[in-house]
MDAnalysis code that builds the backbone (N, CA, C; Angstrom):
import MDAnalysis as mda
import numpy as np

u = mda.Universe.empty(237, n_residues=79, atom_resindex=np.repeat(np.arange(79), 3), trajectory=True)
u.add_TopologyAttr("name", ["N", "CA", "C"] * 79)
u.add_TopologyAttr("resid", np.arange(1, 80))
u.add_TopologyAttr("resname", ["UNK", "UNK", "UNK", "UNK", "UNK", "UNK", "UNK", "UNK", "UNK", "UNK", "UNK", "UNK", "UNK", "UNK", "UNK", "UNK", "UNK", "UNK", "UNK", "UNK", "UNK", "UNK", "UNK", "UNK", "UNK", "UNK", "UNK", "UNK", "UNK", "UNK", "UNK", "UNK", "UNK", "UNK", "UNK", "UNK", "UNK", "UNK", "UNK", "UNK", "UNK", "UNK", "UNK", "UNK", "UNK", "UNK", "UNK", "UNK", "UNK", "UNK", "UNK", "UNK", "UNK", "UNK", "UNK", "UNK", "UNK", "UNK", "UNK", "UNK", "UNK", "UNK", "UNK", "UNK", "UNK", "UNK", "UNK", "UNK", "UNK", "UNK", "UNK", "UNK", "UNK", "UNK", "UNK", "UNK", "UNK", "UNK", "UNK"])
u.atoms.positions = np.array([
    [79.124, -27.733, 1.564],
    [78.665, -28.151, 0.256],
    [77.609, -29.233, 0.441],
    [76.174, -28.887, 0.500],
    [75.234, -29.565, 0.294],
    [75.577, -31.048, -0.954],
    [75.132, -31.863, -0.315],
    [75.020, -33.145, -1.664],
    [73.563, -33.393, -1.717],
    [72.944, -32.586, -2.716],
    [71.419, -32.636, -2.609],
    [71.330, -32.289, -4.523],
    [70.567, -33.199, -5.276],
    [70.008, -32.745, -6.909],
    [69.573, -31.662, -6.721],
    [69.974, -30.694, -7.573],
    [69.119, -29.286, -7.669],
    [68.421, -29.488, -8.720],
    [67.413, -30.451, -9.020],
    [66.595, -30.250, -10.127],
    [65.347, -32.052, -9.157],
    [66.167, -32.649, -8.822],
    [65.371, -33.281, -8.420],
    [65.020, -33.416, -6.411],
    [65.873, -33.255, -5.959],
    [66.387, -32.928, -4.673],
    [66.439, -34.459, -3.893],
    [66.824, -35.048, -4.451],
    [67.303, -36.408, -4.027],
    [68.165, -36.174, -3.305],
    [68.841, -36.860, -1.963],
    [69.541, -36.828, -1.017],
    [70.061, -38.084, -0.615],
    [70.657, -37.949, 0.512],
    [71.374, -39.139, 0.647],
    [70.197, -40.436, 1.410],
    [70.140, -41.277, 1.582],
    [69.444, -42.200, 2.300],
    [70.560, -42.989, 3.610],
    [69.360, -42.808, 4.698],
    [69.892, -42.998, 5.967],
    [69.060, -44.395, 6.622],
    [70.159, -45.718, 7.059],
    [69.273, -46.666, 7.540],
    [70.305, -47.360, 8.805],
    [69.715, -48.271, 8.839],
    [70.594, -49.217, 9.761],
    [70.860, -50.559, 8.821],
    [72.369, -50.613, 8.962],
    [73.120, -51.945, 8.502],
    [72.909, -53.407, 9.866],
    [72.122, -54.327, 9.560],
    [72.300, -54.817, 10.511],
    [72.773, -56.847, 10.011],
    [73.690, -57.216, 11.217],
    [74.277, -58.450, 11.455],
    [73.311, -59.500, 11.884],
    [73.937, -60.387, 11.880],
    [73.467, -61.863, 11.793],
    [73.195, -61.797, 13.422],
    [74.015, -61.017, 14.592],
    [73.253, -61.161, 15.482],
    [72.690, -59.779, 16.340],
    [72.172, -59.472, 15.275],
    [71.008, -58.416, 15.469],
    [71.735, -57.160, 15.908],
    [73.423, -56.818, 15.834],
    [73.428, -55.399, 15.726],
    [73.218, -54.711, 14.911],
    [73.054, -53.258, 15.026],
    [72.482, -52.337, 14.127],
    [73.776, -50.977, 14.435],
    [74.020, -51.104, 12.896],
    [75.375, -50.268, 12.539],
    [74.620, -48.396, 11.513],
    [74.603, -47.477, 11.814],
    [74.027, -46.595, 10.751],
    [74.791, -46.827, 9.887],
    [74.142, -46.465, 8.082],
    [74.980, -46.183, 7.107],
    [74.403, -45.372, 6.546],
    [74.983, -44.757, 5.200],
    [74.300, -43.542, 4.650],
    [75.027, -43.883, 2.912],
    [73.762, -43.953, 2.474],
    [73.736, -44.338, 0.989],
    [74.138, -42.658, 0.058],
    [75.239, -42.153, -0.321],
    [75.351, -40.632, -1.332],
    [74.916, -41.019, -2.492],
    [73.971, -39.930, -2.603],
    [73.717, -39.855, -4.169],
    [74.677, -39.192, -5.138],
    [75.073, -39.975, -6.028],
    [75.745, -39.586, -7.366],
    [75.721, -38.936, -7.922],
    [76.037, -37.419, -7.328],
    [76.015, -36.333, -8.065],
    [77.081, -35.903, -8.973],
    [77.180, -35.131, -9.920],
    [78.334, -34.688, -10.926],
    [77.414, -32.893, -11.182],
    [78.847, -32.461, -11.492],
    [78.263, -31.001, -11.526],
    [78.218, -30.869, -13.232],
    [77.710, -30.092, -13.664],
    [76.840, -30.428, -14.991],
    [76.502, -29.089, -15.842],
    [77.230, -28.709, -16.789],
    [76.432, -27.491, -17.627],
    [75.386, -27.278, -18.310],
    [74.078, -27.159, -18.174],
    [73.095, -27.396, -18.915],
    [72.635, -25.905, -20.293],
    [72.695, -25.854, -21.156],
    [72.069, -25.145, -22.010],
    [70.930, -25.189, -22.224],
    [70.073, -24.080, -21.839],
    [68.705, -23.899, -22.116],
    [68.184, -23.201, -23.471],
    [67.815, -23.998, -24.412],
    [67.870, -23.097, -25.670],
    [66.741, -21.600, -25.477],
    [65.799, -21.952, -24.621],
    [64.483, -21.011, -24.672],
    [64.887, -19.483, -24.234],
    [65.537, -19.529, -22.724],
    [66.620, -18.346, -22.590],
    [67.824, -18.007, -23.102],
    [68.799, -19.105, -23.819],
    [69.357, -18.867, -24.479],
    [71.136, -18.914, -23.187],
    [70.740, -19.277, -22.254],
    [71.634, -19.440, -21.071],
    [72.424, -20.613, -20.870],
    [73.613, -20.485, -20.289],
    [74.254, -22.188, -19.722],
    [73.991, -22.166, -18.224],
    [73.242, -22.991, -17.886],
    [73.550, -23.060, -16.186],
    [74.582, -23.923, -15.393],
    [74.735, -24.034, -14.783],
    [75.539, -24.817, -13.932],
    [75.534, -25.297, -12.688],
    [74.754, -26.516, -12.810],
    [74.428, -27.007, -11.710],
    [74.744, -28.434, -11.228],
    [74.571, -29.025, -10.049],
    [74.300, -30.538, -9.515],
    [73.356, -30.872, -9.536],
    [73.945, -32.318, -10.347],
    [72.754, -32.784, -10.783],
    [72.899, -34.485, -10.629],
    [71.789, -35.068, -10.273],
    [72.333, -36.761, -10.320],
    [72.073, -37.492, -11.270],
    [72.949, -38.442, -11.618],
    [72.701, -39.287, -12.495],
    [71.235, -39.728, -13.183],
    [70.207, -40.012, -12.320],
    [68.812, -39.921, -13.047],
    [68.500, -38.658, -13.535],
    [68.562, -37.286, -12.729],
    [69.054, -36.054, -13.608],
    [69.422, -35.818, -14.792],
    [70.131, -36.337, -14.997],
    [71.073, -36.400, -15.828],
    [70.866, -37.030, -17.474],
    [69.804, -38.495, -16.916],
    [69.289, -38.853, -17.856],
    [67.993, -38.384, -18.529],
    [67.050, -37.830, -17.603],
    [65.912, -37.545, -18.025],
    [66.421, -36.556, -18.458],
    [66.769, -35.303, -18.624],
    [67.077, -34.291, -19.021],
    [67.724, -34.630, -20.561],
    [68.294, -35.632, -20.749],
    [68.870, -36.457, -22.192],
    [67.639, -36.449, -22.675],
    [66.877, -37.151, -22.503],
    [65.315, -37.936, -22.535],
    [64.416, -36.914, -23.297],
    [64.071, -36.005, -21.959],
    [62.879, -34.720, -22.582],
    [63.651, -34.107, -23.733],
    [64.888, -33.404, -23.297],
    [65.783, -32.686, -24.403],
    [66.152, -31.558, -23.817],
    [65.396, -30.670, -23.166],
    [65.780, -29.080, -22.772],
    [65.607, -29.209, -21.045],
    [66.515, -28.101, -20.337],
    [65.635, -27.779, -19.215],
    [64.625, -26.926, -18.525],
    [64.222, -25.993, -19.520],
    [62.615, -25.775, -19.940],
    [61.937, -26.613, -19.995],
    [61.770, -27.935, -20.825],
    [60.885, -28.850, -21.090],
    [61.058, -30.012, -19.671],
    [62.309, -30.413, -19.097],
    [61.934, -31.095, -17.781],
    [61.477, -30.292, -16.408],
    [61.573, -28.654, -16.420],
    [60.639, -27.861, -15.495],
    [59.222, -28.111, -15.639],
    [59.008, -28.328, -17.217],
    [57.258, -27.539, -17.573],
    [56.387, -29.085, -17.050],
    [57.323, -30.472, -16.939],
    [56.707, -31.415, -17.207],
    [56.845, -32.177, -15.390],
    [57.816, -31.256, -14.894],
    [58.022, -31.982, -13.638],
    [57.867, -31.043, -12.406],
    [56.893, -29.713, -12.597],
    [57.150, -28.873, -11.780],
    [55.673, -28.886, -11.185],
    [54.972, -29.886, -11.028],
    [54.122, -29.934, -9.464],
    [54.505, -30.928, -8.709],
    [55.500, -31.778, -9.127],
    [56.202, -32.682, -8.428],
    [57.336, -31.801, -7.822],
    [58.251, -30.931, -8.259],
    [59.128, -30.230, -7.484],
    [58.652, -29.039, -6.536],
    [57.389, -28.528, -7.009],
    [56.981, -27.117, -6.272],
    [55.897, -27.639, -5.207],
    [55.480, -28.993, -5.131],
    [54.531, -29.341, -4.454],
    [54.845, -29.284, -3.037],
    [55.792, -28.856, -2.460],
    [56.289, -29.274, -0.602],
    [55.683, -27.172, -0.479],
])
């Protein structure tokens, strides 16, 4: 089970924790995902997906997920 946004593809963040005398410990920051039913009025569909909390909000925000594809999709299709 991937922990990756399927709408934004945010992932986890990977660094080094480090001490007062200079060791260096890895840690790994999870993103806050919740799994999520979205209704698309335009197709008329429920999807069901993971999604993270900023997800979560913008999608409140625009209103549909038609309308956060049409407005965020050269930022997602750009790789």
């Amino acid at each position: 089970m991937s922990k990756v946004c399927d709408l934004t593809g945010k992932r986890r963040l990977v660094g080094n924790k480090v001490s007062h005398a200079n060791n260096k410990k890895k840690t790994k920051q999870e993103v806050n995902l919740h799994t999520k039913r979205v209704f698309d009025p335009d197709s008329g569909e429920t999807i069901k997906l993971k999604l993270s909390t900023r997800a979560i909000r913008s999608l409140d925000k625009i209103g549909s997920l038609s309308k956060f594809l049409r407005k965020n999709s050269r930022k997602l299709f750009a790789d």
